[in-house]
MIPA-513588 format. One record per residue (C-alpha): residue in three letters; x, z negated, y. Coordinates in Angstrom, 1 decimal. Layout:
<atoms>
+-----+--------+--------+--------+
! res !     xx !     zz !     yy !
+-----+--------+--------+--------+
! ALA !      X !      Z !      Y !
...
+-----+--------+--------+--------+
</atoms>
This chain:
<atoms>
+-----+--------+--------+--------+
! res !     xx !     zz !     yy !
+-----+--------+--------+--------+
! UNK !   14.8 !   38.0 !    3.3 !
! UNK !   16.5 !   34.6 !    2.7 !
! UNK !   14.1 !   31.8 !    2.3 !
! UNK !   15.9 !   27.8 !    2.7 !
! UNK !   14.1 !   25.0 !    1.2 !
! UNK !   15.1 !   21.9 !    2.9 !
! UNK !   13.6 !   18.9 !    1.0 !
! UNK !   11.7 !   16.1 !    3.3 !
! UNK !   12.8 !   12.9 !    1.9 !
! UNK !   10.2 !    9.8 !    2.6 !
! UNK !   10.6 !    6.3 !    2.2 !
! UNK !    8.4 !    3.6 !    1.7 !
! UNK !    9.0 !    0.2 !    2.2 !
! UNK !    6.8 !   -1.9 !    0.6 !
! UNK !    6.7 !   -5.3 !    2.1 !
! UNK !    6.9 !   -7.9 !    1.4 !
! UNK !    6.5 !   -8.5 !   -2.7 !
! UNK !    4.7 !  -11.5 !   -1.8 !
! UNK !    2.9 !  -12.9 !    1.2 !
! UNK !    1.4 !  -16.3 !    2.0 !
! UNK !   -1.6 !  -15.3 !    3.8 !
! UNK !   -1.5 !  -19.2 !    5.4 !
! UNK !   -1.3 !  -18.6 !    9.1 !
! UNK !    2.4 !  -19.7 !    9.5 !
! UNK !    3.7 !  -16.4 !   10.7 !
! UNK !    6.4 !  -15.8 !    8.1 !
! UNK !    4.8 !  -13.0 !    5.0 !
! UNK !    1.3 !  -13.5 !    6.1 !
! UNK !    0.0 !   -9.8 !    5.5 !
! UNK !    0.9 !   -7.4 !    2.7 !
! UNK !    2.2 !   -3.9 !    4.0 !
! UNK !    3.7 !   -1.0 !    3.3 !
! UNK !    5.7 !    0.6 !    6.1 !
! UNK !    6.5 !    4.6 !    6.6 !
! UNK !    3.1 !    6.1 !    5.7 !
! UNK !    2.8 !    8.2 !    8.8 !
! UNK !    5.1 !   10.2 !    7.0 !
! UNK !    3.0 !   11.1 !    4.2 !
! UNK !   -0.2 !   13.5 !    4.2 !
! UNK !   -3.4 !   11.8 !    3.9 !
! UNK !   -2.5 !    8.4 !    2.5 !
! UNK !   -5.1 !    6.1 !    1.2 !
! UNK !   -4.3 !    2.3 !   -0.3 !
! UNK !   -6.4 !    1.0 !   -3.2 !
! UNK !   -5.4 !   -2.9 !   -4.2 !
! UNK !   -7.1 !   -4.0 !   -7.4 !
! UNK !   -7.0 !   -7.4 !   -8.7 !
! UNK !   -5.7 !   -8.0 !  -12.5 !
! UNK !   -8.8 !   -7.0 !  -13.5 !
! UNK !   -8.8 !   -3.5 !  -12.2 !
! UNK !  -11.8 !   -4.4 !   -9.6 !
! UNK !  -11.2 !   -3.2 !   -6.0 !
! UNK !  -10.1 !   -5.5 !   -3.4 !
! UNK !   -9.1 !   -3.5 !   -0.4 !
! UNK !   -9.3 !    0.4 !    0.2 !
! UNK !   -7.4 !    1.9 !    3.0 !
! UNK !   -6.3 !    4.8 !    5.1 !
! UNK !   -2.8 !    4.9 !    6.8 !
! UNK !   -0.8 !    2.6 !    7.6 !
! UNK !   -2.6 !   -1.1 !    7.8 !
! UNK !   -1.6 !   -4.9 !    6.9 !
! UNK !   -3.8 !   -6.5 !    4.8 !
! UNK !   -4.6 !  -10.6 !    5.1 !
! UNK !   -5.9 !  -11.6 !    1.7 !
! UNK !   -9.4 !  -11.2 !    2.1 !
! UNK !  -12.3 !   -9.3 !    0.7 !
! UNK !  -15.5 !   -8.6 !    2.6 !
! UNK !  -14.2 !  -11.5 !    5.0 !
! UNK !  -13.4 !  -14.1 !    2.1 !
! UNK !  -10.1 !  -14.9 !    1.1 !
! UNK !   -9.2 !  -13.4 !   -2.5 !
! UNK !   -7.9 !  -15.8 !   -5.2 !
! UNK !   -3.7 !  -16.5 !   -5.8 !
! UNK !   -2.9 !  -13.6 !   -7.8 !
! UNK !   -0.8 !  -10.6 !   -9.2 !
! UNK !   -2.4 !   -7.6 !   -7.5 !
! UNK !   -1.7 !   -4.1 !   -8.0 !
! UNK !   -1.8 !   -1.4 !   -6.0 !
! UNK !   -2.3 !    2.7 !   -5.9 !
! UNK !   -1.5 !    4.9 !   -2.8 !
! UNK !   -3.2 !    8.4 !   -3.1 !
! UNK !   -1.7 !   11.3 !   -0.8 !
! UNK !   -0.9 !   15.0 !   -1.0 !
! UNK !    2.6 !   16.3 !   -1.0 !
! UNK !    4.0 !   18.7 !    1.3 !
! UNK !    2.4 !   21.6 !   -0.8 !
! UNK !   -1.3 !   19.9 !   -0.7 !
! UNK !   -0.6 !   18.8 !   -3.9 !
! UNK !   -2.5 !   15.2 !   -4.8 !
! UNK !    0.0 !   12.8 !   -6.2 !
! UNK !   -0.2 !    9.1 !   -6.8 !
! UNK !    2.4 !    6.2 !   -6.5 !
! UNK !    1.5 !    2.7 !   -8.2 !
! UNK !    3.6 !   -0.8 !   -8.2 !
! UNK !    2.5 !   -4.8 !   -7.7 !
! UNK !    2.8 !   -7.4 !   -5.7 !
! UNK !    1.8 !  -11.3 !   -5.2 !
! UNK !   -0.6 !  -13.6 !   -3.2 !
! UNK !    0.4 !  -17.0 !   -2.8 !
! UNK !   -1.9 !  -19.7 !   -1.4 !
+-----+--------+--------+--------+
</atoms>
């Protein structure tokens, strides 16, 4: 019996870097674009401090705010949680920045 392995690539385009949540139009919400291609995602942003802004799951834009108040002009970092093609939990982390 011949068994193939074909590897499922996934990209993630984290976007943008930065955002100016200000209402102009241009980089108002923080996203990350192709989770519907990975098995139960879930988005955790912490401020430089390590406390929890924002919790997610799937794919979702977020505005800058916490409980419906803007969060201060900062680094933030970010965690998404999801399981691999085997069920597998793995974890990818990175940063971005608010700008007021």
């Amino acid at each position: 019996m011949d068994v193939k392995f074909t590897p499922k690539i996934c990209f993630l385009w984290i976007t943008p870097r930065f955002f100016t949540p200000n209402g102009d139009g241009i980089n108002d919400t923080w996203k990350i674009d192709g989770l519907t291609e990975i098995q139960n995602p879930e988005i955790t942003i912490y401020d430089r401090f390590g406390v929890i802004q924002q919790q997610f799951q799937g794919e979702v834009e977020w505005d800058g705010t916490r409980n419906g108040n803007q969060v201060l002009a900062s680094d933030y970092w970010f965690k998404i949680s999801y399981e691999n093609t085997e069920g597998v939990p793995k974890e990818y982390k990175s940063h971005f920045t608010l700008k007021r």
